[in-house]
C-alpha positions as CSV (number, residue, x, y, z in Angstrom):
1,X,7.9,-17.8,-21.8
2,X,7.7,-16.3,-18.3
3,X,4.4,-15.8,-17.0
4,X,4.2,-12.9,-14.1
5,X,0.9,-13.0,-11.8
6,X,-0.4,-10.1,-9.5
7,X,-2.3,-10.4,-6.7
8,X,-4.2,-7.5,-5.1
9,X,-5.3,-7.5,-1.6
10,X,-7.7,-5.5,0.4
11,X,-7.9,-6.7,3.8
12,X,-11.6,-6.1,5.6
13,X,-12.0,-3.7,7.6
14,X,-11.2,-4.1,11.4
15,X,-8.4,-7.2,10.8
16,X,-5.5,-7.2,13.2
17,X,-2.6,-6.1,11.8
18,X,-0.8,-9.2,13.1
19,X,-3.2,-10.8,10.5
20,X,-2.1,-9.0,8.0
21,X,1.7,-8.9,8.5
22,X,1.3,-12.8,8.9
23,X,-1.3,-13.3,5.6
24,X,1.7,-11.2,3.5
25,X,4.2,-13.5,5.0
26,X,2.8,-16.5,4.4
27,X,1.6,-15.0,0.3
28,X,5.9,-14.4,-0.1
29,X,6.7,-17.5,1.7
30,X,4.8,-19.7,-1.1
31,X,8.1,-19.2,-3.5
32,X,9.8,-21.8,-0.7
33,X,6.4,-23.4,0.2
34,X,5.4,-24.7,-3.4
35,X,6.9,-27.6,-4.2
36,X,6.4,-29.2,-7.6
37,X,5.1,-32.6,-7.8
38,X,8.2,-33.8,-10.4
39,X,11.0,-32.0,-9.4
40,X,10.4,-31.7,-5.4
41,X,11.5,-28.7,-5.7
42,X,10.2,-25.0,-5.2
43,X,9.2,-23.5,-8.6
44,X,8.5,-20.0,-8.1
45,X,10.8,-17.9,-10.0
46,X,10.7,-14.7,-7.6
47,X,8.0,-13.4,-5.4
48,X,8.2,-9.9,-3.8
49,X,5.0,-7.7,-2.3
50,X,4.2,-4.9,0.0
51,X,1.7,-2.0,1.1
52,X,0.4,0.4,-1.4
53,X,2.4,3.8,-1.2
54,X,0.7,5.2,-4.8
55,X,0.0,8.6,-4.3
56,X,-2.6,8.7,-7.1
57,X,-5.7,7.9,-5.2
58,X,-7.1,4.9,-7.4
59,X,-6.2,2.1,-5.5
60,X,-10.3,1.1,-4.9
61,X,-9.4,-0.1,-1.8
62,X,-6.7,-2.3,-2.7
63,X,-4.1,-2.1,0.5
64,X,-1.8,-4.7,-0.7
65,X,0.3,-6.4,-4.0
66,X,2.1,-9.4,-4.9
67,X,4.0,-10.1,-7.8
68,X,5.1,-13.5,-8.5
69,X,6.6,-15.0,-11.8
70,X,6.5,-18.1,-12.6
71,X,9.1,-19.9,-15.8
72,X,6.0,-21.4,-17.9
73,X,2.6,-21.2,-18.0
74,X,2.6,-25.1,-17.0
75,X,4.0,-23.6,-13.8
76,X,1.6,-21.0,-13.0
77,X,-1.4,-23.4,-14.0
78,X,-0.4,-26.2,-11.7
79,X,-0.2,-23.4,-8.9
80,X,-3.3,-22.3,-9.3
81,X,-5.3,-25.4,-10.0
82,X,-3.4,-27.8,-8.4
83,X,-0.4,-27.2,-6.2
84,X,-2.0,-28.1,-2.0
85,X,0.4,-25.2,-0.5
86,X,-1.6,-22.5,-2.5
87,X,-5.0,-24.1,-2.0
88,X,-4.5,-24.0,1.7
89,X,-3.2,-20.6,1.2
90,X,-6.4,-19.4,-0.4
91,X,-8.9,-21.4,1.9
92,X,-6.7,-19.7,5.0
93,X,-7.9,-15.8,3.6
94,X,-11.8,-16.5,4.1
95,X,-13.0,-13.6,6.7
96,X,-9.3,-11.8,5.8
97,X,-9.9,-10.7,2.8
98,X,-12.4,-8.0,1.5
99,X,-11.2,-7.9,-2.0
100,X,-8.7,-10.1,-4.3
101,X,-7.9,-9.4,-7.6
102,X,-5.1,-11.4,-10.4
103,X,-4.3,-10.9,-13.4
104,X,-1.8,-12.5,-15.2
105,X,0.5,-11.4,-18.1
106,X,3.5,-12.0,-20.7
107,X,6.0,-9.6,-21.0
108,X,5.5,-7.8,-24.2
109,X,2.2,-10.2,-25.6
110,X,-0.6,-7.2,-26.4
111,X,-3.1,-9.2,-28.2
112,X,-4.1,-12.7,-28.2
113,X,-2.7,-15.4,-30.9
């Protein structure tokens, strides 16, 4: 089953915007980055992301999301644990980022087996 995985930004305060265009670049560009180690070949399902427009007002300074979906869980494990392209992507938003959050869900699975 497909797993989908959302990533939240808030940027700190004062970062250039050239930072941040580049830092949401680089977060869609992982669907061509990522390689997998068996098949050599990018695994990402679909990636897509842009700036909040929510009129509600509960964004808790979140500026930013990311979805990206991913075929199996296997998938989305090895790019979080494992895969070197996200790693360096992670280390590279030290003294970027104010605030990340992720969560991580199956369409339609409510409650845990």
């Amino acid at each position: 089953m497909s797993i989908t995985h959302i990533v939240l930004f808030q940027f700190k305060s004062g970062i250039d915007a050239k930072v941040v265009k580049d830092t949401c670049d680089r977060m869609i560009g992982l669907k061509e980055n990522c390689i997998h180690p068996t098949s050599n070949k990018p695994y990402i399902k679909a990636s897509s992301g842009g700036l909040d427009n929510s009129i509600e007002g509960i964004q808790n300074g979140i500026t930013h999301a990311f979805v990206v979906e991913f075929a199996s869980a296997e998938d989305r494990d090895y790019y979080v644990k494992e895969d070197p392209t996200h790693k360096a992507f992670v280390k590279s938003l030290d003294g970027v980022i104010e605030k990340a959050q992720v969560i991580d869900f199956t369409d339609g699975v409510f409650q845990r087996s």
